[in-house]
TISENU-618024 format. One line per 10 residues: their letters; for each residue x, y, z negated of N, C-alpha, C, O. Coordinates in steps of 0.2 Angstrom, whole numbers, plus 5000, padded with zeros to 4 digits. Example, Ala and Ser with C-alpha at 12.3 -4.5 7.8 and 13.67 -1.06 7.14 Angstrom:
<pts>
as = 5066:4972:4961:5062:4978:4961:5066:4984:4961:5071:4983:4958 | 5064:4989:4965:5068:4995:4964:5064:5000:4961:5067:5006:4960 $
</pts>
This chain:
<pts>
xxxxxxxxxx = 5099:4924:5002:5106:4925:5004:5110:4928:4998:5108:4932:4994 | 5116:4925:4998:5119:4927:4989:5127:4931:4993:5131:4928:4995 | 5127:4936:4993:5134:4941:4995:5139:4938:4990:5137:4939:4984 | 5144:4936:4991:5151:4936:4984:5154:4941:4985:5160:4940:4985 | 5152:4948:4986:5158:4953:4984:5157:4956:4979:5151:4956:4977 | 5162:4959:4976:5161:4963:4971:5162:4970:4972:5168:4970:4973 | 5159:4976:4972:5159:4982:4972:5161:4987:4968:5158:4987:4962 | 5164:4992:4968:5165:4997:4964:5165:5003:4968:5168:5004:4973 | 5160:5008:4964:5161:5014:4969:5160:5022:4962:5157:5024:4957 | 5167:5024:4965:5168:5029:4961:5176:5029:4957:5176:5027:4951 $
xxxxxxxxxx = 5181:5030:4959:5186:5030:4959:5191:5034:4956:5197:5033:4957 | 5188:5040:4950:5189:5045:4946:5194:5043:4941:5198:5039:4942 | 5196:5047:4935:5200:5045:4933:5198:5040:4927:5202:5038:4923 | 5193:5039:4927:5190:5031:4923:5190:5026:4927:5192:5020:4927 | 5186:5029:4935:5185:5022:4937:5190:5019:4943:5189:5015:4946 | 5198:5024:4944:5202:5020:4946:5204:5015:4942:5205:5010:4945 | 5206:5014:4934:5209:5010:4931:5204:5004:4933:5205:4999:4937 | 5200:5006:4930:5195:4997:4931:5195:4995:4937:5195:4989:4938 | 5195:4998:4942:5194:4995:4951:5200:4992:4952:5201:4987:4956 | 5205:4994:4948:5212:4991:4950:5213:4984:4946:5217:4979:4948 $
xxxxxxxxxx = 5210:4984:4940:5208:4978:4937:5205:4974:4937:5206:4968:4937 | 5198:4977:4938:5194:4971:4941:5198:4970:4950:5197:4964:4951 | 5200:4972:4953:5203:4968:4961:5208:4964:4958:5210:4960:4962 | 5210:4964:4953:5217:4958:4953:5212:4954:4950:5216:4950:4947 | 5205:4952:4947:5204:4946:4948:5197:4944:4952:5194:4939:4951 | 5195:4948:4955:5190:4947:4959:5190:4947:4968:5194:4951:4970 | 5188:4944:4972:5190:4944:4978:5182:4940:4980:5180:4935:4977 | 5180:4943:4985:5182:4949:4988:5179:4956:4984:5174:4956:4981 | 5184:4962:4986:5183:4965:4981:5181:4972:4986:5184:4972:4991 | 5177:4976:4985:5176:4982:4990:5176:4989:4986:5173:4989:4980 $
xxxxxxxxxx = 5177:4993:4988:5179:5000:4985:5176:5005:4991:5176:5005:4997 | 5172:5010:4984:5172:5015:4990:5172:5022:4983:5172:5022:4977 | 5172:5029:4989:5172:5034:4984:5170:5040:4990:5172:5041:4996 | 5167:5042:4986:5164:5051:4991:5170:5053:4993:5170:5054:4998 | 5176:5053:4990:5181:5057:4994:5186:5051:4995:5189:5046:4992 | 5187:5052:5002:5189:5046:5005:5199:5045:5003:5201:5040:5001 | 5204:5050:5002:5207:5052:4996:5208:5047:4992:5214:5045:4990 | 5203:5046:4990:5204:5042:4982:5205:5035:4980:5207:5032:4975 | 5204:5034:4989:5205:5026:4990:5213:5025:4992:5215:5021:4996 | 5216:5030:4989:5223:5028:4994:5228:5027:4984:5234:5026:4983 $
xxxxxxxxxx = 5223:5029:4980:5227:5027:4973:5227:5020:4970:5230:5017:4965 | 5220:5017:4976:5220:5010:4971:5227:5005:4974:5231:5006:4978 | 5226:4998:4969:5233:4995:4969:5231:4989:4972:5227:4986:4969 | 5232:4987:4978:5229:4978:4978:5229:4979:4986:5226:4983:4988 | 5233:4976:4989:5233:4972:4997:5226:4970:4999:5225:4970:5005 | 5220:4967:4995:5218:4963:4995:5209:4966:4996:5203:4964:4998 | 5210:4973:4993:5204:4976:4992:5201:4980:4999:5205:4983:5003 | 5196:4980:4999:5191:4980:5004:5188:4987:5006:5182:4988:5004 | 5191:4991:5008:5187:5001:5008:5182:5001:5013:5181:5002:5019 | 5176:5000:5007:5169:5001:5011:5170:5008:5016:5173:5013:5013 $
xxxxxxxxxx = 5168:5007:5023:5168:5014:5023:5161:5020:5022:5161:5026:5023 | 5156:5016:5020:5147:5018:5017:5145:5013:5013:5146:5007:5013 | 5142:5020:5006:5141:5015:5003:5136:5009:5003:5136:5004:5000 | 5132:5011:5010:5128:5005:5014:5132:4999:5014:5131:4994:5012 | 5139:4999:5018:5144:4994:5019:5143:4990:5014:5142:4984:5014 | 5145:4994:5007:5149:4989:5000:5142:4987:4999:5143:4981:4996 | 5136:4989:4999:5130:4984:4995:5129:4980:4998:5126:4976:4995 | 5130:4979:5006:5126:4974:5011:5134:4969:5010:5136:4968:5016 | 5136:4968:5006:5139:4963:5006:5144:4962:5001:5150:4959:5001 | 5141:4965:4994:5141:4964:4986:5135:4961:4983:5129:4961:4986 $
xxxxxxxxxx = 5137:4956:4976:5130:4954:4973:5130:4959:4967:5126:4961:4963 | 5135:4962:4966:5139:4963:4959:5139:4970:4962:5140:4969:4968 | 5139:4977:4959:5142:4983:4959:5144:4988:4953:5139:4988:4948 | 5148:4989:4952:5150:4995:4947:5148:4999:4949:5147:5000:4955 | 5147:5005:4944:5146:5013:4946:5152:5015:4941:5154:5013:4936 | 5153:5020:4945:5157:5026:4937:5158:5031:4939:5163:5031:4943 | 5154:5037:4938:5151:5042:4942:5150:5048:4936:5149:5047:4930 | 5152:5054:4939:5151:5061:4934:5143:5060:4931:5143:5059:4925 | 5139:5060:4934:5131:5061:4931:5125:5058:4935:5126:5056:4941 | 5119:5057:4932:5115:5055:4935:5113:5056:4941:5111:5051:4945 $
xxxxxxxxxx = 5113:5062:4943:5114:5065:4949:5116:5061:4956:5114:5059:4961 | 5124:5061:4953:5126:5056:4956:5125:5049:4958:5124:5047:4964 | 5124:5045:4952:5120:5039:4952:5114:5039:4956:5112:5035:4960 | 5111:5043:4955:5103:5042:4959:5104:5042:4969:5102:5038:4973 | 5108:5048:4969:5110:5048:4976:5113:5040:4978:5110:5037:4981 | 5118:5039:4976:5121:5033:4975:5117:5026:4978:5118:5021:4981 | 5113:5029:4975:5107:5021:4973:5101:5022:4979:5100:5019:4985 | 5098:5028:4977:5092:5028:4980:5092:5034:4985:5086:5036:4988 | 5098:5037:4987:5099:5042:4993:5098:5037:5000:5098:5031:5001 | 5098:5043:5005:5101:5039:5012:5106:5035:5013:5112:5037:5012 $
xxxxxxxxxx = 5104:5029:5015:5112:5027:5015:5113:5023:5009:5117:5018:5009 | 5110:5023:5004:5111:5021:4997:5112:5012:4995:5114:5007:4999 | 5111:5011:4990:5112:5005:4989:5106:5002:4989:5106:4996:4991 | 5099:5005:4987:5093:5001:4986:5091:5000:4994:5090:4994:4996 | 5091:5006:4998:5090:5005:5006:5096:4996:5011:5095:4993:5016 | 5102:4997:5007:5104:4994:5009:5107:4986:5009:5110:4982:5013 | 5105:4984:5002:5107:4978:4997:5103:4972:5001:5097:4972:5002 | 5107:4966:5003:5108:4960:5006:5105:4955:4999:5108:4952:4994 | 5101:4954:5000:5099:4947:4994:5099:4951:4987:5098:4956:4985 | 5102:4944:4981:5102:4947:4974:5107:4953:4975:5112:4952:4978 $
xxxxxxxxxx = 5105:4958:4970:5109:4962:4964:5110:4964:4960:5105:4963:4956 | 5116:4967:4956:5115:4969:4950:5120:4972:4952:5124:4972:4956 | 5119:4978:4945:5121:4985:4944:5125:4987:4938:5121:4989:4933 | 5131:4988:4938:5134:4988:4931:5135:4996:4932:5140:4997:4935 | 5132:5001:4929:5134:5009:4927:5138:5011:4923:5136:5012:4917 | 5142:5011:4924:5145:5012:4916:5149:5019:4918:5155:5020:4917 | 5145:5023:4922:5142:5032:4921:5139:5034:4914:5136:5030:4911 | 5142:5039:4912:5140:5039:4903:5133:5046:4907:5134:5051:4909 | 5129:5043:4906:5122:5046:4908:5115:5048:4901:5116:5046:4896 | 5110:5050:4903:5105:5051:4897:5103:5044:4896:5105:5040:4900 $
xxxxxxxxxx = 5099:5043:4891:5096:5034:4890:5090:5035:4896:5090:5032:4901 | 5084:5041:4894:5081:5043:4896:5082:5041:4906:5077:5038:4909 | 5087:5045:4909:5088:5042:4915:5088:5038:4916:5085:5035:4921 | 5093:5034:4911:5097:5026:4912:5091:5021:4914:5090:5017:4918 | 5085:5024:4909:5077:5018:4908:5074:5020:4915:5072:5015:4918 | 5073:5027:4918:5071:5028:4923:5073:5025:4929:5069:5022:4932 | 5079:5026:4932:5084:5021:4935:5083:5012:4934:5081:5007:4938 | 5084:5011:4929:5080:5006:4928:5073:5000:4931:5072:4995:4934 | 5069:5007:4929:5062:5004:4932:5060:5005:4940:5056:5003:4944 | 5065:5009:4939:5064:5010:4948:5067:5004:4952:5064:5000:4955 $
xxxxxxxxxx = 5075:5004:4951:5077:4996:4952:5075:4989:4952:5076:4985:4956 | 5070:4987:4945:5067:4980:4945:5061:4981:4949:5060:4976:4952 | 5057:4987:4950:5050:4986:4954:5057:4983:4963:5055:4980:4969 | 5061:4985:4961:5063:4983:4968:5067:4975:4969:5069:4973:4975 | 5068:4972:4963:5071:4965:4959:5077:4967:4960:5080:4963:4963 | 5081:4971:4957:5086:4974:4958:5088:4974:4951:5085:4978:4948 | 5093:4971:4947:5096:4972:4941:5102:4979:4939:5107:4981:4942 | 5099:4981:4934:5103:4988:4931:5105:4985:4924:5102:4981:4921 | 5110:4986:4923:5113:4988:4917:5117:4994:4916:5122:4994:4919 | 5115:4998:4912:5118:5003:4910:5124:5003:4903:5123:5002:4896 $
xxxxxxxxxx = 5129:5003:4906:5136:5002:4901:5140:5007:4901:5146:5006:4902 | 5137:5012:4900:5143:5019:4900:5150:5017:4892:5150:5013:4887 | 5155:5021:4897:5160:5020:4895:5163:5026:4890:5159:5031:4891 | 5167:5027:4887:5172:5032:4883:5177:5031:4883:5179:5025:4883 | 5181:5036:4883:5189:5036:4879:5192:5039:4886:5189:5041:4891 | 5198:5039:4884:5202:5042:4889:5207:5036:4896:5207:5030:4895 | 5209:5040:4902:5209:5036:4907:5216:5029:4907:5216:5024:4911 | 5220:5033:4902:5224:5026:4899:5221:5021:4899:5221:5018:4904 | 5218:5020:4896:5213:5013:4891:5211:5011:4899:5215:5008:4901 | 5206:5013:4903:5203:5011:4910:5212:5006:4911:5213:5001:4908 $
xxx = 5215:5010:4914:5222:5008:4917:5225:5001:4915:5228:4997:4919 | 5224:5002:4906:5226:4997:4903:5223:4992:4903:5226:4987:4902 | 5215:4991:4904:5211:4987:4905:5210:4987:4898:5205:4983:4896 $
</pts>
């Protein structure tokens, strides 16, 4: 089974820009963020407010992360409720969480023993640029 949604979770001041960009070209598009708050900043009629982040994996093939630290990420993924306990068919994982490598690989190997795709793409700069795409 192949999910067409695309996910982003983490809504911060990097990852509202890009949520707001990738929803004007991706559909269906689903959002979520630990403080529920955060979802009332994104821009788009069209965008989907997981209410767990179980919701948004069980019917994402695609997820973004953008999260403070690994901490975060790990819970995310592999906590209760998470996205590895809850993912429908393929996935794959774009973090662009600016994290250690050392995690990133960790995370990593944990994911494919599960056929689960990672990539690790942390981001820089300030939260203009996100915005601006």
């Amino acid at each position: 089974m192949r999910n067409s949604g695309i996910g982003f979770i983490g809504l911060g001041q990097m990852g509202l820009g890009m949520a707001n960009n990738l929803a004007k070209i991706a559909a269906p598009f689903y959002a979520y963020d630990a403080v529920p708050a955060a979802t009332d900043r994104l821009d788009g009629d069209d965008i989907i407010i997981a209410g767990t982040i179980g919701n948004l994996a069980a019917n994402c093939h695609l997820i973004f992360l953008c999260l403070p630290s690994a901490k975060e990420v790990n819970e995310v993924i592999f906590g209760a409720g998470g996205i590895a306990e809850s993912v429908q068919g393929d996935l794959a994982i774009i973090d662009t969480s600016t994290i250690d490598r050392l995690e990133a690989i960790a995370i990593h190997d944990q994911l494919a023993s599960r056929s689960i795709t990672y990539a690790d793409c942390p981001i820089s700069g300030l939260p203009f640029r996100a915005t601006d795409g």
